[in-house]
TORMIBA-772258 format. One line per field, with one value per residue (C-alpha): residue number from 1; x, y, z; chain. Coordinates in Angstrom, 3 decimals. Each point is the difference from the previous one (the first is absolute). Layout:
REM residues N
seq [NUM  ...] .
xx [X  ...] .
yy [Y  ...] .
zz [Z  ...] .
mol [A  ...] .
REM end
This chain:
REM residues 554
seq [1  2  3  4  5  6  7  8  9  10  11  12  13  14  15  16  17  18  19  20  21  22  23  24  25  26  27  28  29  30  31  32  33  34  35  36  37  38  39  40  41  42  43  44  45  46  47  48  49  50  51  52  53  54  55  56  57  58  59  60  61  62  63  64  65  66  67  68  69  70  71  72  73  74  75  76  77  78  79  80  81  82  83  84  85  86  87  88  89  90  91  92  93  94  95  96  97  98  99  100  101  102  103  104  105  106  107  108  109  110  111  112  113  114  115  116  117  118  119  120  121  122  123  124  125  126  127  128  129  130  131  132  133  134  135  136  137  138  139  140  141  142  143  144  145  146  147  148  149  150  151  152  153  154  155  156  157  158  159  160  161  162  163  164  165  166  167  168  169  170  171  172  173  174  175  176  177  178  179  180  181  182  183  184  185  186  187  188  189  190  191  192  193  194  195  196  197  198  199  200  201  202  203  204  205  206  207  208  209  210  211  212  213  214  215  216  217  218  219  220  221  222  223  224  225  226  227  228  229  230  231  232  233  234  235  236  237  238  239  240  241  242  243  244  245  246  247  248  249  250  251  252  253  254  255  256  257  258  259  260  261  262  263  264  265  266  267  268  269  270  271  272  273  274  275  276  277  278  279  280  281  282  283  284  285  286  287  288  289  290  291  292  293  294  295  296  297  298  299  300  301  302  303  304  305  306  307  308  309  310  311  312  313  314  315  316  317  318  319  320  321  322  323  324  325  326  327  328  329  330  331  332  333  334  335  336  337  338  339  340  341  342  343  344  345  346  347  348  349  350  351  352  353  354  355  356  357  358  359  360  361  362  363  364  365  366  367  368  369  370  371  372  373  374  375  376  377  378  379  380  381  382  383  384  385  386  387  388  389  390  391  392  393  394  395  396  397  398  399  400  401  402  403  404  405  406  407  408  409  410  411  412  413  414  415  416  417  418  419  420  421  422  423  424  425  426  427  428  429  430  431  432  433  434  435  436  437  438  439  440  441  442  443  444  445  446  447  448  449  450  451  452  453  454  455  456  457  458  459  460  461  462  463  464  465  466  467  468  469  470  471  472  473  474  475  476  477  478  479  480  481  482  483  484  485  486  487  488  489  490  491  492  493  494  495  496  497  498  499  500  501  502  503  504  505  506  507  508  509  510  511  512  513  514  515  516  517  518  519  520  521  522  523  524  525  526  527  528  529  530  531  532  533  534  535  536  537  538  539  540  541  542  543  544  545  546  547  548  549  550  551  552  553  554] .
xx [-24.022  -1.080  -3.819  -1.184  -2.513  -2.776  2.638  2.326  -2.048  -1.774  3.903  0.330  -3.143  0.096  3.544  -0.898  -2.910  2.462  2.527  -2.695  -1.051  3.513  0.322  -2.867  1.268  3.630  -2.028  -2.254  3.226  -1.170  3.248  3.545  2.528  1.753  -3.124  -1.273  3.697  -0.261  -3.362  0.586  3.237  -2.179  -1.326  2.609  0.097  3.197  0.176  2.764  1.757  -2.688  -3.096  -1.009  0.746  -2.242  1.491  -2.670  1.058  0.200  0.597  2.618  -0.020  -2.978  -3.111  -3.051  -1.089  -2.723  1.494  2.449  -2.683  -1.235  3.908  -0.531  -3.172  1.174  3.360  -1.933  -2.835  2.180  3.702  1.262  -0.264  2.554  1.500  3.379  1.043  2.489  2.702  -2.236  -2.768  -2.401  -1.090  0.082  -2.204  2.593  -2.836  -3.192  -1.884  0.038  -3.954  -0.262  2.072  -3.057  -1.849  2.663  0.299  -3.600  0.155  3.273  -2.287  -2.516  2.576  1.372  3.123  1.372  2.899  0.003  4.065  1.419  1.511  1.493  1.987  -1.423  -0.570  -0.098  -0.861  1.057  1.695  1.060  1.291  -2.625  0.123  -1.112  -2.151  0.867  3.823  1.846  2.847  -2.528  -0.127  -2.477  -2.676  0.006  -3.130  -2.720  2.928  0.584  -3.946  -0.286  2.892  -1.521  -3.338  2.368  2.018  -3.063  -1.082  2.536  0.019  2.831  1.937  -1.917  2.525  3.468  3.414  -0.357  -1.253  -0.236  0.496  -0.664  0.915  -0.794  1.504  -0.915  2.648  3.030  1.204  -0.961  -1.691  -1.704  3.607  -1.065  3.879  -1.246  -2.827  -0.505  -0.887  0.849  -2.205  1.432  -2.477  1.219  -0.489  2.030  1.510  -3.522  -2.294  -1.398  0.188  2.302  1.836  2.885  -0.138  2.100  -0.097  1.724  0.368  -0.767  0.805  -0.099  2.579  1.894  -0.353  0.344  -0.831  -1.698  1.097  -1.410  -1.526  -1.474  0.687  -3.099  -3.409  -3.362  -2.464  -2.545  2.230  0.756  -2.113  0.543  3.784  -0.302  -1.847  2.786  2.373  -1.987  -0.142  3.282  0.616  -2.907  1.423  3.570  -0.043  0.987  -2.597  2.633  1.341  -2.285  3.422  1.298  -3.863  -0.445  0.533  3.307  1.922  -1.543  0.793  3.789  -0.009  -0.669  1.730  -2.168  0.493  -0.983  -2.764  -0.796  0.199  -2.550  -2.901  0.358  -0.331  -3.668  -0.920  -0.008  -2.703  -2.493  1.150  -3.006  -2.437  -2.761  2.454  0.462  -1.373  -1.704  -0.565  -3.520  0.791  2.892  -2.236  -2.809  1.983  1.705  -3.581  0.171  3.650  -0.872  1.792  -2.490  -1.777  2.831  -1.233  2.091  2.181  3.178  3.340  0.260  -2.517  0.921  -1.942  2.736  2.886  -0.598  -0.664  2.960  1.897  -1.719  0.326  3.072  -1.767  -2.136  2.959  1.840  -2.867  -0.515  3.751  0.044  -4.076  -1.259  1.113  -0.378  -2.827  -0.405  -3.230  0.544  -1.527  0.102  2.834  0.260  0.011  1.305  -1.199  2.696  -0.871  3.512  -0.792  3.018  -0.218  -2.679  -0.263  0.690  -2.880  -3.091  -2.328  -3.168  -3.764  -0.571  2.973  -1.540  -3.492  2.212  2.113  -3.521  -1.563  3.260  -0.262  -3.590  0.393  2.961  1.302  -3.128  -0.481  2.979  3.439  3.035  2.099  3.709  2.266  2.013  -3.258  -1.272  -3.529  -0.387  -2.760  1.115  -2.231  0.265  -0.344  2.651  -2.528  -1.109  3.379  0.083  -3.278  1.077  3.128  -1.969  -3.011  3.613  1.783  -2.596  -0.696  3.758  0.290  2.324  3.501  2.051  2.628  -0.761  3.242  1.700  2.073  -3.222  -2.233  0.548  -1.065  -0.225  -1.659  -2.340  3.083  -0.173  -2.503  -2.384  1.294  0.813  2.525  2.107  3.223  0.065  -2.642  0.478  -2.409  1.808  2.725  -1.630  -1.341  3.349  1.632  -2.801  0.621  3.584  -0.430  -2.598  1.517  -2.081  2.613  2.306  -1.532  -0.386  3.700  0.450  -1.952  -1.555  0.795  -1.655  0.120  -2.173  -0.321  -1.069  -0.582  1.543  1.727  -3.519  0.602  -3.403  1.463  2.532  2.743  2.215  -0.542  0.155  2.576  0.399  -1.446  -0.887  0.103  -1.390  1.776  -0.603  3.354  0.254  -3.471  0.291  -0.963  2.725  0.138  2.133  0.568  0.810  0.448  -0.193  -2.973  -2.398  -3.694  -0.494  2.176  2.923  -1.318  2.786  0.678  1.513  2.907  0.217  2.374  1.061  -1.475  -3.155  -0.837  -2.317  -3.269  1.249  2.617  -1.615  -1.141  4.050  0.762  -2.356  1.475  3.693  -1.217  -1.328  2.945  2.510  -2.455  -0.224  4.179  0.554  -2.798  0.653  -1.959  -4.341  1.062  -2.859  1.248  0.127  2.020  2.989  -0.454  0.430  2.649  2.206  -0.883  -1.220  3.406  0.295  -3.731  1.020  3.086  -2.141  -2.384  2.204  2.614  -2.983  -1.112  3.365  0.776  -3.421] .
yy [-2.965  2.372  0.486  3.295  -0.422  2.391  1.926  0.453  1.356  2.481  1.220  0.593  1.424  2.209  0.970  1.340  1.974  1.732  0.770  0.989  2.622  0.745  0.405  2.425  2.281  0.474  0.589  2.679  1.757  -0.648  -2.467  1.230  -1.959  -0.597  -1.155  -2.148  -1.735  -2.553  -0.288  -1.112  -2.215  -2.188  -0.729  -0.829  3.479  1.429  3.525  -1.147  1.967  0.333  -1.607  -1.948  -3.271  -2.570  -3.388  -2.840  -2.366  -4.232  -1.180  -2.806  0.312  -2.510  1.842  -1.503  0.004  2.160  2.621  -0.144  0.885  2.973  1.021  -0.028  1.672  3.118  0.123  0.915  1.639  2.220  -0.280  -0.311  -3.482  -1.396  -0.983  -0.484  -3.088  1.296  -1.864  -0.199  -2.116  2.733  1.826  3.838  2.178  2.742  2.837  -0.308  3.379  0.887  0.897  -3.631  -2.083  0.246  -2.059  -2.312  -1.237  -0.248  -2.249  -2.032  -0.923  -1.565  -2.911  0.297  2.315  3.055  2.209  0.084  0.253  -0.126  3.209  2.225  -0.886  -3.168  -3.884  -0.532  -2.472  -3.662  -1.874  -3.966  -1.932  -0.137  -3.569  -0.444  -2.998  -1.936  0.343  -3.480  0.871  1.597  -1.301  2.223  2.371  2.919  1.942  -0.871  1.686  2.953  0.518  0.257  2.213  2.262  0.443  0.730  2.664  1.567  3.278  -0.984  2.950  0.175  -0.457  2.221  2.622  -1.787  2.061  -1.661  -2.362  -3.940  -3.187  -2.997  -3.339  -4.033  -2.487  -4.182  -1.552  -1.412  2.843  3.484  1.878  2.948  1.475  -0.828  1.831  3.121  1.216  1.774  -3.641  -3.007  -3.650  -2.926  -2.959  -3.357  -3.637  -0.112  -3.259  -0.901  0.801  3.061  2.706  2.793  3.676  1.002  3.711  2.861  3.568  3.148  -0.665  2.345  1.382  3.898  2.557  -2.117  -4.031  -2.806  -2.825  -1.221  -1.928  -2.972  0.938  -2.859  -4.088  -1.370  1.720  -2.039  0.569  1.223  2.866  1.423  3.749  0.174  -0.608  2.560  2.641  -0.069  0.689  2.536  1.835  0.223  1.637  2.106  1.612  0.314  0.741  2.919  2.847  2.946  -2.039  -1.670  -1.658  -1.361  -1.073  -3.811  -2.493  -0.889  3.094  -0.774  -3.662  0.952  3.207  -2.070  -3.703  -3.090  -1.291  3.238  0.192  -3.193  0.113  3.291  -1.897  -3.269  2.633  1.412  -3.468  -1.554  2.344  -1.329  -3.085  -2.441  2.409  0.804  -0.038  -3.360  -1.816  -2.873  -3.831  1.055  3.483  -1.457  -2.446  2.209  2.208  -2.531  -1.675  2.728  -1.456  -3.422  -2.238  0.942  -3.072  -1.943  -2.528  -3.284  0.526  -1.910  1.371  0.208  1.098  -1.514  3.515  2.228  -2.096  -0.195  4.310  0.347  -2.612  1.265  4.065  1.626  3.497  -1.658  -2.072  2.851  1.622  -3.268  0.162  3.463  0.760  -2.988  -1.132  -3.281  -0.782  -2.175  -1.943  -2.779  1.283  4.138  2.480  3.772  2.456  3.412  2.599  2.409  3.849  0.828  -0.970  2.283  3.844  0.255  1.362  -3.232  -0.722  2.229  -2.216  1.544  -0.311  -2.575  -1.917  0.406  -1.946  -2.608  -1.389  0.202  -2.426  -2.425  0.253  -1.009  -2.502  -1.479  0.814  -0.210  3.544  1.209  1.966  1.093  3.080  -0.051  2.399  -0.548  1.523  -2.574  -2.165  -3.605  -2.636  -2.304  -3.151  -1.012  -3.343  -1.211  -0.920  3.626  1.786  0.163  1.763  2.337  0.585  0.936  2.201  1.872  0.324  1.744  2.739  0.799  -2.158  -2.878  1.313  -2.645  1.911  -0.773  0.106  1.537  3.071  1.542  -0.990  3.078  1.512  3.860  2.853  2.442  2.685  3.555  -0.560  -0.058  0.275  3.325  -1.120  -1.578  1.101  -1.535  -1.546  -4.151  -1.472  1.639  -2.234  -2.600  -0.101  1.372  -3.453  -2.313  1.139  -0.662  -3.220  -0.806  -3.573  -1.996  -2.743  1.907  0.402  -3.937  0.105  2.231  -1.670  1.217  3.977  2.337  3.422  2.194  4.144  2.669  3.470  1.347  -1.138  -1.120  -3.246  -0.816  -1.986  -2.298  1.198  -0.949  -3.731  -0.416  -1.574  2.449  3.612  3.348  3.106  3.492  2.851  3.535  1.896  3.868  -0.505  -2.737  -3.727  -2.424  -3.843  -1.657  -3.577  -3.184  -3.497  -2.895  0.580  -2.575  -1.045  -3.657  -2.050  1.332  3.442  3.024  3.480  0.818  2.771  2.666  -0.379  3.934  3.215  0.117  -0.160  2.160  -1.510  -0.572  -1.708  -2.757  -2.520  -0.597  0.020  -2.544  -1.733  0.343  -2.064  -2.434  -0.701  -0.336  -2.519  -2.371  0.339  -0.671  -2.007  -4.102  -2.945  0.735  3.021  2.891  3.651  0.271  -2.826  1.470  3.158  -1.615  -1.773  2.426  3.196  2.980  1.021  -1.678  1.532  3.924  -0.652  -0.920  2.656  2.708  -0.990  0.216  3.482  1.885  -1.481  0.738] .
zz [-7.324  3.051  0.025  1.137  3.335  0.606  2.298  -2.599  -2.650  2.285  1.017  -3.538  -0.964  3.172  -1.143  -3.412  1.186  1.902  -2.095  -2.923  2.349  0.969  -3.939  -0.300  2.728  -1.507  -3.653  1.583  1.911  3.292  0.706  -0.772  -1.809  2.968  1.550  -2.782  -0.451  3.006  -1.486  -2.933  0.515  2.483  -3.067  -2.210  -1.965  -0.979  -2.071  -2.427  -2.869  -1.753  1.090  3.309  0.373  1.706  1.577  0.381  2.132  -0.686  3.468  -0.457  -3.768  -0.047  -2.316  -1.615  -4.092  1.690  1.695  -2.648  -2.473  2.350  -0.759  -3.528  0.127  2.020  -1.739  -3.256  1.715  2.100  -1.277  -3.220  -0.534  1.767  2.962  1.508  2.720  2.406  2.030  2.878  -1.763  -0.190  -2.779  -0.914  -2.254  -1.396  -1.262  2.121  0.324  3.900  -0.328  -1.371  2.934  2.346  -3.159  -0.306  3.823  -0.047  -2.753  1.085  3.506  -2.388  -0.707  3.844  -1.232  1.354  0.099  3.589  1.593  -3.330  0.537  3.057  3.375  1.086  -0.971  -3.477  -2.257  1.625  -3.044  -0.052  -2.987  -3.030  -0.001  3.125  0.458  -2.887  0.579  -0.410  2.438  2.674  3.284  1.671  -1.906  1.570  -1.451  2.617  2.766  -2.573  -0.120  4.054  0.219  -2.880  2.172  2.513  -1.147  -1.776  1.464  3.179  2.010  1.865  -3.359  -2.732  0.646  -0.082  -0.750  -3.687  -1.712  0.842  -2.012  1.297  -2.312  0.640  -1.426  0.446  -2.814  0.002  -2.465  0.955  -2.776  2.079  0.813  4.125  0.352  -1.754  2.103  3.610  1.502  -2.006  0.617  -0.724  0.991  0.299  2.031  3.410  1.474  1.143  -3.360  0.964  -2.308  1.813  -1.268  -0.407  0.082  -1.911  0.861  -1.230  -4.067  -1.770  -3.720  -0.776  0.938  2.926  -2.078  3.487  -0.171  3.043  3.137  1.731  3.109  0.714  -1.324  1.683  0.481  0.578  -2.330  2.252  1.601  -3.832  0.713  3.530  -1.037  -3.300  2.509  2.268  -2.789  -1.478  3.185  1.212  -3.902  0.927  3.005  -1.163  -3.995  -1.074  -1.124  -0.106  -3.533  -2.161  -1.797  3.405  1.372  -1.239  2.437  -1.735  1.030  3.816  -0.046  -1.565  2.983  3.170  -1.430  -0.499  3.285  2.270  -2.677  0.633  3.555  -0.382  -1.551  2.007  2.896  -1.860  -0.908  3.511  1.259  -2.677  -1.506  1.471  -0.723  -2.288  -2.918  0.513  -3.073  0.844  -2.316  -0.659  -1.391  -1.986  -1.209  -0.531  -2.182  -1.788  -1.706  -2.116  -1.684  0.027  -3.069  -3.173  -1.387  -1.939  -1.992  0.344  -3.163  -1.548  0.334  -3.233  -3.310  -3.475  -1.946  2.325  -0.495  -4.117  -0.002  1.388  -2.258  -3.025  0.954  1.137  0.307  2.917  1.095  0.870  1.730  2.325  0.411  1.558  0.865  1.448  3.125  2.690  1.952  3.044  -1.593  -3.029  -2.805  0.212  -0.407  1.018  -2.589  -0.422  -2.398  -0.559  0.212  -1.775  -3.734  -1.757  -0.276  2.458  3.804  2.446  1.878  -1.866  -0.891  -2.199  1.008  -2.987  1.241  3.436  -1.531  -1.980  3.197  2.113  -2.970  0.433  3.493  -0.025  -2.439  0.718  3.484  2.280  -0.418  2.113  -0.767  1.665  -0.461  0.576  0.994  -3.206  -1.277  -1.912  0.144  1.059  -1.082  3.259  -1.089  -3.586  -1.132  -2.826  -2.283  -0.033  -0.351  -3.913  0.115  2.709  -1.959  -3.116  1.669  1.755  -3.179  -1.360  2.678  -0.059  3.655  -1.319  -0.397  1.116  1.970  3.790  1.899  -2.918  -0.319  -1.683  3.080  1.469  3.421  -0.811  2.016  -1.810  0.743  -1.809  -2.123  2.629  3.725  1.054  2.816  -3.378  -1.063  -3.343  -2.482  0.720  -2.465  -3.701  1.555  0.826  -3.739  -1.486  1.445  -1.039  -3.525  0.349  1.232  -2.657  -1.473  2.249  -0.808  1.007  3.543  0.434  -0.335  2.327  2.410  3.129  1.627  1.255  -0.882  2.240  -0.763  2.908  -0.626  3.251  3.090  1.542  -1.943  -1.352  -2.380  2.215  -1.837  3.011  -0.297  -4.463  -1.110  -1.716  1.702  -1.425  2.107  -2.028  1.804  -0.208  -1.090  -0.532  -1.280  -2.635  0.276  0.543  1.161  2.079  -0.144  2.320  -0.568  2.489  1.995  0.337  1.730  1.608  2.874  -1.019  -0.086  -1.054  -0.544  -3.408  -0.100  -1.986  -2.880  -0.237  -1.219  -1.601  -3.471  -2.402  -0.986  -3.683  1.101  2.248  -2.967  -0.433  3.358  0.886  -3.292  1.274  3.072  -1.948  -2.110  2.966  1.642  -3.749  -0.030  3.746  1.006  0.992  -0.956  1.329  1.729  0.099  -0.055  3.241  1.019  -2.738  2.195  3.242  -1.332  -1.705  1.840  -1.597  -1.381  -3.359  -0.851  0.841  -1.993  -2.953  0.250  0.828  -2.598  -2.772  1.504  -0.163  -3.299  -1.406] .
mol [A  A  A  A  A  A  A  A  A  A  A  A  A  A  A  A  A  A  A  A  A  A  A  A  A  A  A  A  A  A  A  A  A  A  A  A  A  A  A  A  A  A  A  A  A  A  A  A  A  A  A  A  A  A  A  A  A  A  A  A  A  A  A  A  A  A  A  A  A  A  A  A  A  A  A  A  A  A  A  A  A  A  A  A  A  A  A  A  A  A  A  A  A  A  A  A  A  A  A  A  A  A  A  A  A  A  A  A  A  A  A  A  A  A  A  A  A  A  A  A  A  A  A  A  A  A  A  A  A  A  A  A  A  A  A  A  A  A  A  A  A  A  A  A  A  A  A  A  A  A  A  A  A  A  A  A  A  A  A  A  A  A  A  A  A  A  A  A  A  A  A  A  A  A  A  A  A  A  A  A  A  A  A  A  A  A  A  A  A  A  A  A  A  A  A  A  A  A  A  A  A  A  A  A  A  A  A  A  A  A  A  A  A  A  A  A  A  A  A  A  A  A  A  A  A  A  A  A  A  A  A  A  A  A  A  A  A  A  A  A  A  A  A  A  A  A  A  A  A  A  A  A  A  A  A  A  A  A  A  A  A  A  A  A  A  A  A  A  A  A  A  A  A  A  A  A  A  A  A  A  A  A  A  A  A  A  A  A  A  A  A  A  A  A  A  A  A  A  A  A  A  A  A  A  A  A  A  A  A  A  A  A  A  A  A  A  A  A  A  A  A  A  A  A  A  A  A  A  A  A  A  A  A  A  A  A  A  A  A  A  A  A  A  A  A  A  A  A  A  A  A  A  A  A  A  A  A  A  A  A  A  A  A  A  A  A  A  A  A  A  A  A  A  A  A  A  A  A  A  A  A  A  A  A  A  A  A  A  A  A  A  A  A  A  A  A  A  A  A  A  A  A  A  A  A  A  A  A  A  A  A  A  A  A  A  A  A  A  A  A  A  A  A  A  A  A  A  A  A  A  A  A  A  A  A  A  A  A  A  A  A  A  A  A  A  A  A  A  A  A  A  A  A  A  A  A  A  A  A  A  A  A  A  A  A  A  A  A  A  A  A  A  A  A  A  A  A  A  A  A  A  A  A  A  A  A  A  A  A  A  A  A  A  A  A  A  A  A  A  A  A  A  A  A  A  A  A  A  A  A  A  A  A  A  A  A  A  A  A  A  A  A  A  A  A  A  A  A  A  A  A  A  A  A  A  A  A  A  A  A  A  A  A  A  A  A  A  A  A  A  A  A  A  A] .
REM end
């Protein structure tokens, strides 16, 4: 993974200096609130409901046993001994003291972390699919390019004060799992007719109040031209977003305004004046960058291991874990595998400082000391050799990591909501948990097969309730909390929207509405088909009818 240089540390360092004094000033009353706000959110510090709420970031979901170690540390030094993965591969303290956050930055920098652009109207967090590198179906690895357009888009002055927020995603597989469709500009690397790796770039998705999906703007950008081409993108949204709205100010409601071709015709316009120029990334630099994501040192391995193959013959409790938690890799010999932050009854995503310690020691020990986050909020040991996955499935049974439920209706992507954001309408996590009890038969859940259920607390869509299979909306209504549900949306190639099914549903009710669903999809459902193929297939008629017909007759 990225290596700080002396440059980057000293941005860093120089960086929390300045917002510890920054700190001090608001403490002794000599900055306002309004003053201190900008402040603050340059460094990833929301005021939530009822506490502030830091966001570290994980550039490209890739983090060390180290620094993940440092998390644990501060979590129970500074927090309350946990913390919570979002969608964007970062992570977020909930209950930090605002006297302590100076403290905590300071001590992030000591394992080359920050919380820098994690928050605010500018470039966020860059996120790419967590298995990245290792990826069987990957044609290019798009990391090294993610890591040059991060120092990019750090502290990038003409854009630290955009009309919102940007989200950039890359993408080098045949299958798309960092929802490239979803996000303000989409990269999708591949091979052209000649070899060369190339772009294909989406703008204007976007989830939240307004849910696009984005357009291709362009089928065929060189490699070297990707932040020349991004700037000129950026800037034409710069100039013409919307301030006077912050609900109409994303780049989707601009792109969808002017028509992908006038926008196009826009940035092609910006891009000419500066396309050869000192954005140009050259071989070297690409090269340069991409020494620090070189393959890790595989050992030359069998396809096959005679101790893994037995466990799994002899155990169905860690068969069904390899079944759903470990996943292909493109070396002989290893496997992926994800630790699932959803065991039942529990927030998805928190993770506690001891966990924290326990996945560093697996990483170390059995994953050349590296990890990825996903944004299905989950961990990732990327390098795992098969002889070692019983072990690893043991040491993450026993720190409450092993629930074998990834891609499962109980693998769900939820928001922190009401519990803890103040811009929530309604509490996601109690339904998060109120489901995963429902759904508590684990072979029940194999049957069921893969869906995905995702859970946001308001319309900013945190929680990607626009692409579940199976989405859930809370909604504010005279007052009370109430969830409204859609079926049929979907991340990947085929990305989709799902549609609402009809008027929203009390929070008591949602377990059996979520249960309704589930039964018309075992009655209807043909042959392999997953959840969402049934609802592509048969509409979402059939599944209203079923929930609705329960409802009034209940």
């Amino acid at each position: 993974m990225y290596k700080y240089d002396p440059i980057d540390q000293q941005i860093v360092n120089e960086r929390v200096a300045q917002y510890r004094d920054q700190t001090r000033r608001y403490l002794a009353g000599e900055l306002t609130d309004e003053e201190y706000r900008p402040l603050r959110l340059q460094n990833g510090l929301y005021i939530q409901r009822h506490a502030p709420m830091l966001r570290i970031a994980v550039p490209y979901g890739l983090i060390s046993s180290k620094q993940l170690r440092k998390l644990g540390d501060i979590t129970k030094q500074y927090d309350r001994g946990y913390g919570h993965f979002s969608t964007r591969q970062n992570l977020q303290l909930n209950w930090p003291k605002l006297e302590d956050t100076p403290d905590i930055l300071a001590e992030l920098a000591t394992v080359e972390m920050h919380a820098i652009q994690t928050s605010g109207n500018c470039i966020r967090n860059i996120t790419t699919d967590q298995f990245a590198g290792i990826a069987p179906d990957e044609i290019i690895d798009p990391r090294a390019v993610a890591e040059i357009m991060r120092q990019w888009s750090t502290f990038h002055p003409e854009f630290a004060l955009l009309p919102r927020k940007f989200k950039i995603a890359v993408s080098g597989t045949e299958k798309d799992r960092a929802i490239v469709q979803a996000h303000d500009i989409g990269l999708e690397f591949y091979k052209d007719d000649q070899g060369q790796m190339a772009i294909k770039v989406w703008v204007g998705g976007g989830l939240g109040r307004t849910p696009i999906l984005g357009t291709v703007i362009r089928e065929h950008l060189e490699w070297q031209h990707v932040l020349s081409y991004c700037e000129a993108v950026i800037r034409v949204y710069n100039i013409h977003g919307r301030r006077d709205n912050a609900y109409k100010a994303r780049i989707k409601i601009l792109v969808k305004a002017l028509g992908i071709e006038e926008f196009k015709r826009q940035v092609e316009e910006e891009w000419a004046h500066f396309k050869d120029g000192p954005l140009t990334i050259t071989q070297n630099e690409l090269d340069r960058v991409a020494k620090y994501f070189e393959p890790m040192p595989y050992k030359d391995l069998p396809a096959h291991d005679a101790s893994f193959d037995a466990a799994v013959a002899s155990n169905p409790a860690f068969a069904a874990w390899v079944k759903r938690c470990v996943q292909p890799h493109r070396v002989p010999g290893y496997r992926a595998v994800t630790l699932s932050l959803k065991p039942h009854g529990k927030a998805p995503g928190d993770i506690t400082s001891e966990q924290m310690h326990v996945v560093a020691d697996l990483a170390d020990a059995y994953s050349f000391g590296e990890l990825r986050s996903s944004h299905e909020q989950n961990l990732i040991l990327a390098d795992v050799q098969l002889s070692d996955l019983f072990t690893v499935w043991q040491k993450a049974h026993a720190a409450g990591l092993a629930t074998p439920n990834i891609g499962l209706l109980t693998d769900i992507i939820c928001c922190p909501g009401g519990d803890f954001c103040s811009l929530a309408n309604a509490k996601s996590i109690p339904i998060a948990e109120a489901i995963q009890m429902q759904f508590d038969n684990l072979d029940y859940l194999h049957e069921i097969g893969d869906l995905e259920l995702n859970i946001s607390g308001c319309m900013n869509a945190c929680g990607h309730h626009h692409v579940g299979h199976i989405g859930i909306l809370g909604v504010d209504k005279d007052g009370s909390e109430w969830y409204q549900v859609t079926v049929g949306g979907k991340q990947g190639n085929d990305a989709s929207i799902g549609s609402v099914i009809g008027p929203s549903f009390s929070a008591e009710e949602m377990p059996g509405v979520v249960q309704r669903l589930i039964e018309v999809y075992v009655r209807e459902r043909q042959d392999e088909e997953r959840f969402i193929d049934t609802v592509r297939r048969l509409g979402v008629a059939p599944f209203k009818a079923h929930v609705y017909a329960e409802k009034e007759t209940a």
